[in-house]
C-alpha positions as CSV (number, residue, x, y, z in Angstrom):
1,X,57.1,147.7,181.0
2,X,59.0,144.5,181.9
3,X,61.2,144.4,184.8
4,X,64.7,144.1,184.0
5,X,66.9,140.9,185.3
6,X,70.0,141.2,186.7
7,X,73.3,139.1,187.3
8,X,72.6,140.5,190.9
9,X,69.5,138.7,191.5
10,X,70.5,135.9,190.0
11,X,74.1,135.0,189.5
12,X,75.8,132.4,190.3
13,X,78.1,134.5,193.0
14,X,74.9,135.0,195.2
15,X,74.2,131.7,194.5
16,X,76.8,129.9,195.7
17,X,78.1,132.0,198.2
18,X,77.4,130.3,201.3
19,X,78.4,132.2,205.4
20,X,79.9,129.0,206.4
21,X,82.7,128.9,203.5
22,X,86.2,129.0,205.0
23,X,87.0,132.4,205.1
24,X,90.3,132.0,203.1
25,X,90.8,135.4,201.7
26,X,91.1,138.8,203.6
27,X,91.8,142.2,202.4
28,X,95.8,143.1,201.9
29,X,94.6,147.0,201.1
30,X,92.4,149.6,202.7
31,X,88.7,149.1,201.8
32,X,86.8,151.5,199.8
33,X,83.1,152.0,201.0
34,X,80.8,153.8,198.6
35,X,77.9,155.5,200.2
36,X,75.3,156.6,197.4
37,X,74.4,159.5,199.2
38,X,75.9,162.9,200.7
39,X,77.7,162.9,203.9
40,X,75.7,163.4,206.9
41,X,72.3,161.3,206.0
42,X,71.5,157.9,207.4
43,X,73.2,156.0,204.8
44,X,76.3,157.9,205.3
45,X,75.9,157.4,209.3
46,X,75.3,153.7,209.3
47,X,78.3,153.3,206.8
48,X,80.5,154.9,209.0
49,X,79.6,153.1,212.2
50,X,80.1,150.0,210.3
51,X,83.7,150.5,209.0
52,X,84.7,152.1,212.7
53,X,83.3,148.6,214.3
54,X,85.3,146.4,211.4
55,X,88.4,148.3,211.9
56,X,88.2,147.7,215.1
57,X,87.3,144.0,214.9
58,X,90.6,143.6,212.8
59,X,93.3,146.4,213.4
60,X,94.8,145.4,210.3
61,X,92.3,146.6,208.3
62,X,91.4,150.1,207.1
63,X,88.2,152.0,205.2
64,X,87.5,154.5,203.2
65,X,84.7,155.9,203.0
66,X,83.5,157.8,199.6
67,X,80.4,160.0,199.2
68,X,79.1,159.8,195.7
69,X,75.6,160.7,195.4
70,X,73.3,161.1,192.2
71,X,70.2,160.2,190.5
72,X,69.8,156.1,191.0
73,X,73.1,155.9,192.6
74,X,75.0,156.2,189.0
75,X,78.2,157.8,190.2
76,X,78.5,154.9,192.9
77,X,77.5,151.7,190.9
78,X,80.6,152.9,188.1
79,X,83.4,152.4,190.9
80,X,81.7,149.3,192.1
81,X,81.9,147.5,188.8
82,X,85.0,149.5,188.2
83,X,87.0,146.6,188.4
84,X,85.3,143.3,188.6
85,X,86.7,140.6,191.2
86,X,87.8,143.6,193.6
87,X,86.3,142.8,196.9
88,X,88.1,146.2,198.3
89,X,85.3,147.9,197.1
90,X,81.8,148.0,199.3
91,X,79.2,149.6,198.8
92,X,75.4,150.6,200.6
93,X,73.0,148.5,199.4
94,X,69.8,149.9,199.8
95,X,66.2,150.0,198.8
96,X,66.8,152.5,196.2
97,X,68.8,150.1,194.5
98,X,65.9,147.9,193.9
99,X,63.9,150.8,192.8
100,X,66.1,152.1,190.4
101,X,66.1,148.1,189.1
102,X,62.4,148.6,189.0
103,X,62.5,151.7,187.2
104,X,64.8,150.0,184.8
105,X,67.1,152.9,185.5
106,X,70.5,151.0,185.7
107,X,72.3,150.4,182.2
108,X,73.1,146.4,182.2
109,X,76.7,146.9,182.9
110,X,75.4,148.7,186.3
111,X,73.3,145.7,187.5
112,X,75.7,142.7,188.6
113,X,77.0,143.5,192.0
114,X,76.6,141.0,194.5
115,X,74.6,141.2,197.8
116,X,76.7,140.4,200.8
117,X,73.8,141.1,203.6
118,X,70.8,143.0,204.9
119,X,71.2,144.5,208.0
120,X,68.4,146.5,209.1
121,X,64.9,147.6,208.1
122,X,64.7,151.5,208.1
123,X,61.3,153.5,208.3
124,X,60.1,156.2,206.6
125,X,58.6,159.5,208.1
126,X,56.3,162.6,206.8
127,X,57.8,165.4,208.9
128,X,56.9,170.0,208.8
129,X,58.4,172.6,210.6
130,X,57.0,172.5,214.2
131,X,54.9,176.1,213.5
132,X,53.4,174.2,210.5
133,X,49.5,174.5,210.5
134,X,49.6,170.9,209.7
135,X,48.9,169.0,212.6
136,X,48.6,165.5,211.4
137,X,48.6,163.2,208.1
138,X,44.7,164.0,207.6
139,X,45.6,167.8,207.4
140,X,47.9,167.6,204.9
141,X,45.7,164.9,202.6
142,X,42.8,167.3,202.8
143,X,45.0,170.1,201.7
144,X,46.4,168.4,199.0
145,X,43.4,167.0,197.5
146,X,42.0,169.9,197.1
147,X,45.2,171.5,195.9
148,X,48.0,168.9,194.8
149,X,50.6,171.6,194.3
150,X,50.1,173.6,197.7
151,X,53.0,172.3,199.3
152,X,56.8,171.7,198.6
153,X,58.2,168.5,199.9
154,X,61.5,167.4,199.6
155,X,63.1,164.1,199.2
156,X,66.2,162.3,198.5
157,X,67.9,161.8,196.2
158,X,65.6,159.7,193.7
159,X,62.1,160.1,192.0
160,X,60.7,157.5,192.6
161,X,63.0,155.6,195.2
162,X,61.7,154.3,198.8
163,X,61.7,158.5,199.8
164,X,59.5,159.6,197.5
165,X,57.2,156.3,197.5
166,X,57.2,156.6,201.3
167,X,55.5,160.1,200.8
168,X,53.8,159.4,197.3
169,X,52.0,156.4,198.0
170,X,50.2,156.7,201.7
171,X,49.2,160.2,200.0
172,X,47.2,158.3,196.9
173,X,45.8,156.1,199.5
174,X,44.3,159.4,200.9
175,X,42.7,160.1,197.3
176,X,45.5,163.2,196.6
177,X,46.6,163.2,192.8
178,X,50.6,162.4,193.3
179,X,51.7,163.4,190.0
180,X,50.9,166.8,190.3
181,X,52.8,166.9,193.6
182,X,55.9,169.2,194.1
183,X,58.6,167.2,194.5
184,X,61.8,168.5,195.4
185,X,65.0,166.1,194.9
186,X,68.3,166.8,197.4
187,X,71.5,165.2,197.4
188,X,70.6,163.4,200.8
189,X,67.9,163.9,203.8
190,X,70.2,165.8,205.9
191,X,70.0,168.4,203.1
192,X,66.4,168.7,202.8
193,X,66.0,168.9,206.6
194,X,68.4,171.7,206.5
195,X,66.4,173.3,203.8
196,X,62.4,172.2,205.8
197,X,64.1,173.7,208.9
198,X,65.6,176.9,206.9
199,X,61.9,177.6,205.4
200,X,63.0,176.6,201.7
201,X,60.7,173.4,202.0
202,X,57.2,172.9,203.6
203,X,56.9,169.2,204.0
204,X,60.0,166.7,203.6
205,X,60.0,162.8,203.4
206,X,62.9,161.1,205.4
207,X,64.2,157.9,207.5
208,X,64.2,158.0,211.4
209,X,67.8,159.1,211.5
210,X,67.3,162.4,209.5
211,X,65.0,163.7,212.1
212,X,66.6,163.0,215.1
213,X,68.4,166.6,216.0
214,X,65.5,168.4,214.9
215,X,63.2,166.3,216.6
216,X,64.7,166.4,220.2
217,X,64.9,170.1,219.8
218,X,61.6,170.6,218.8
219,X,61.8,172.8,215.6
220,X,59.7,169.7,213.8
221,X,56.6,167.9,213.9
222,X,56.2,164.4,212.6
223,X,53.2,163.8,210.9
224,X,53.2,160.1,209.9
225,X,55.9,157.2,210.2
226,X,55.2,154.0,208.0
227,X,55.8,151.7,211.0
228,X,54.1,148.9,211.8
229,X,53.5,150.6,215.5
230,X,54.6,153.3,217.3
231,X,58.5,153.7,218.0
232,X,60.3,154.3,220.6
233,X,62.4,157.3,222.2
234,X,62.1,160.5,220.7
235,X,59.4,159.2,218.4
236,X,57.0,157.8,221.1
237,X,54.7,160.7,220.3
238,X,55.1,160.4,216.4
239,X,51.9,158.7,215.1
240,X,52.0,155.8,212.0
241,X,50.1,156.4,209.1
242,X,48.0,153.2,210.2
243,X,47.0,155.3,213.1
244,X,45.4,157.3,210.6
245,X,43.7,155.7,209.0
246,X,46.2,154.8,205.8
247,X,47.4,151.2,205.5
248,X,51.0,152.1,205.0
249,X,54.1,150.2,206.3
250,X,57.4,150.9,204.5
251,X,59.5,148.3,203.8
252,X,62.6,150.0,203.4
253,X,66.1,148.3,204.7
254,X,70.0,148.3,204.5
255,X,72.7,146.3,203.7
256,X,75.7,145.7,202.1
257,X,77.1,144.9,198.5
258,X,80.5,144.4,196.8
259,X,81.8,144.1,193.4
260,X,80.7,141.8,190.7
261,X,82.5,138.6,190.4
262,X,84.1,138.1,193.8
263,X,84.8,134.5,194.9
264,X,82.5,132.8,197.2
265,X,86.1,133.2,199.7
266,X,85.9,137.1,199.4
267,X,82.3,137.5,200.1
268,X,82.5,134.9,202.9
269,X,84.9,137.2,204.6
270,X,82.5,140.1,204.8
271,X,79.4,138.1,205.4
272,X,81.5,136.7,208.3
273,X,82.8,140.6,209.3
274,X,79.5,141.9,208.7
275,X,77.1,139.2,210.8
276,X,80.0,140.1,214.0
277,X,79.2,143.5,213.3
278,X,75.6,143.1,213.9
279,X,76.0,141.3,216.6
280,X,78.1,143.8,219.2
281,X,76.7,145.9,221.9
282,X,77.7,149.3,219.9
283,X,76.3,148.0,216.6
284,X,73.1,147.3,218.6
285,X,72.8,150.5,221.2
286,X,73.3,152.5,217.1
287,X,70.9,150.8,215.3
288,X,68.0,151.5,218.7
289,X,69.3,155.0,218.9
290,X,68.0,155.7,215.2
291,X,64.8,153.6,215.6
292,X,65.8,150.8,213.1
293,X,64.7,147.3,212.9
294,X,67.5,145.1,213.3
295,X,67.0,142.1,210.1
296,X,69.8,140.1,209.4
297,X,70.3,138.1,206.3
298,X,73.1,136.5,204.5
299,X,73.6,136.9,200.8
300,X,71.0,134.5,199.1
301,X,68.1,135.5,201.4
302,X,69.1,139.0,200.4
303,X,69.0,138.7,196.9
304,X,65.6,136.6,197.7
305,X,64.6,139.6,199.2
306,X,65.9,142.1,196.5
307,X,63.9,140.5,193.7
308,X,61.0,140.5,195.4
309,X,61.0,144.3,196.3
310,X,62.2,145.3,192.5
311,X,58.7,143.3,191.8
312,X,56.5,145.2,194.8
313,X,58.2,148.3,193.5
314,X,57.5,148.1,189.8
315,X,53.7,147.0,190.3
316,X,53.5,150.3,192.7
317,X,55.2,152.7,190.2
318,X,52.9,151.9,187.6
319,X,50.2,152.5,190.3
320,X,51.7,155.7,191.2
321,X,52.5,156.7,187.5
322,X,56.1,157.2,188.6
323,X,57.7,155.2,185.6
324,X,60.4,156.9,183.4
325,X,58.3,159.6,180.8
326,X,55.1,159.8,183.3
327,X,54.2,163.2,184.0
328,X,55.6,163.4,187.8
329,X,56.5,167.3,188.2
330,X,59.8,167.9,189.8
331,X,60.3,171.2,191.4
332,X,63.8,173.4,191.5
333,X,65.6,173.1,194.6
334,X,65.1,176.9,196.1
């Protein structure tokens, strides 16, 4: 299955769009920020931090910001490329976009926003209910390769996206056969940590953010993050999947997009908004407090760095047999 192109990756807006272009254009409207996900999650969170800190860099300004979640981010790519041009309309741009674009789950019309920036790398964990039996990532690969369908484990919102690969994969490293995993999708992480904490779920995959409440209270147990090392804070104590024996480092991340065929003027005003977002004390202090990476990068070494995921990600779901009409089993939400 060939990998899909796409005026994202390679038109001429990302192209030419350069962060030292005179900012000539600003927004005369409030800004419309589409988060693919439900409210509460980390996309949702790191959305809103970043339209309080550009309302407050420019009073004049005003956001929006619209929940929309679904399978491949459907519902939100529509208003993006609702009306082509509009650069009051922003949207999360994350690394289930380039899954989806691996999957070749986006209709054509879908796949020509343009990238604006990257702003941080995110990190995926493997995280029970604290009275679990499962004390670590071992326990939980030798149960499941002796018994693949044993345990529930939640994700959002995507098959196949950087959730369920950040769960899927380090567990085929262990020798466990993923496609007979139960796999249950939610409309966004804070929901299936709702539903892990309730009882509903037994295992649940989620980024940093997700776990943070439950975490400092103690009602969960993290078995495995994909870090490169051990983090910081409340995680201190959480072990990687490295640790462990399983050489697994996510390479999730966040960013911004806007609409297809904005001037190079438009997008240099929100690279320009954007970059002095990343750089203040309270963007900073938020991106430590939920154990992200800060990685900055303007809108051609983003769309660098899109491509090349969408071509890590397709070579993995093929691995993984988690390509459209494979035999992945997907459980009801209880």
């Amino acid at each position: 299955m060939a990998v899909m192109c796409c005026t994202l990756l390679t038109g001429p807006a990302a192209a030419q769009t350069s962060t030292t272009a005179p900012a000539t254009w600003k927004p005369s409207k409030p800004t419309e920020f589409i988060v693919p996900s439900g409210a509460g999650a980390a996309l949702d969170q790191a959305a809103r931090k970043l339209t309080e800190l550009l309302a407050r860099d420019d009073p004049s300004q005003s956001f929006v910001v619209s929940n929309k979640s679904g399978a491949h981010s459907i519902a939100a790519l529509e208003i993006l490329h609702r009306h082509p041009g509009n650069a009051h309309t922003l949207m999360t741009l994350s690394s289930s976009y380039g899954n989806s674009l691996a999957q070749n789950a986006l209709p054509a019309h879908l796949q020509k926003g343009t990238p604006l920036v990257t702003l941080f790398r995110e990190f995926t964990t493997v995280v029970v209910r604290a009275d679990s039996p499962l004390r670590n990532a071992q326990d939980l690969i030798a149960q499941l390769r002796k018994d693949p369908e044993k345990y529930s484990i939640g994700i959002a919102t995507t098959l196949g996206n950087h959730i369920h690969l950040g769960v899927a994969s380090p567990l085929q490293q262990g020798g466990v056969n993923i496609q007979k995993l139960r796999i249950v999708p939610y409309k966004s992480s804070a929901e299936s940590m709702v539903a892990l904490a309730g009882g509903h779920l037994d295992v649940v995959s989620a980024t940093t953010p997700n776990l943070l409440p439950y975490l400092q209270s103690g009602r969960v147990r993290v078995l495995a993050i994909a870090a490169d090392k051990r983090l910081d804070g409340a995680f201190a104590q959480s072990p990687t999947w490295k640790e462990q024996g399983i050489n697994y480092v996510s390479d999730s991340f966040q960013g911004v997009m806007t609409a297809p065929g904005t001037s190079p003027a438009q997008q240099a005003y929100w690279v320009n908004a954007l970059r002095k977002v990343s750089e203040s004390r309270e963007w900073k202090e938020f991106v430590t407090l939920n154990q992200w990476d800060p990685f900055f990068l303007g809108p051609q070494d983003t769309s660098r760095a899109l491509h090349a995921q969408v071509e890590r990600s397709h070579t993995l779901l093929t691995e993984l047999g988690l390509l459209p009409n494979t035999s992945t089993r997907v459980a009801q939400a209880r």
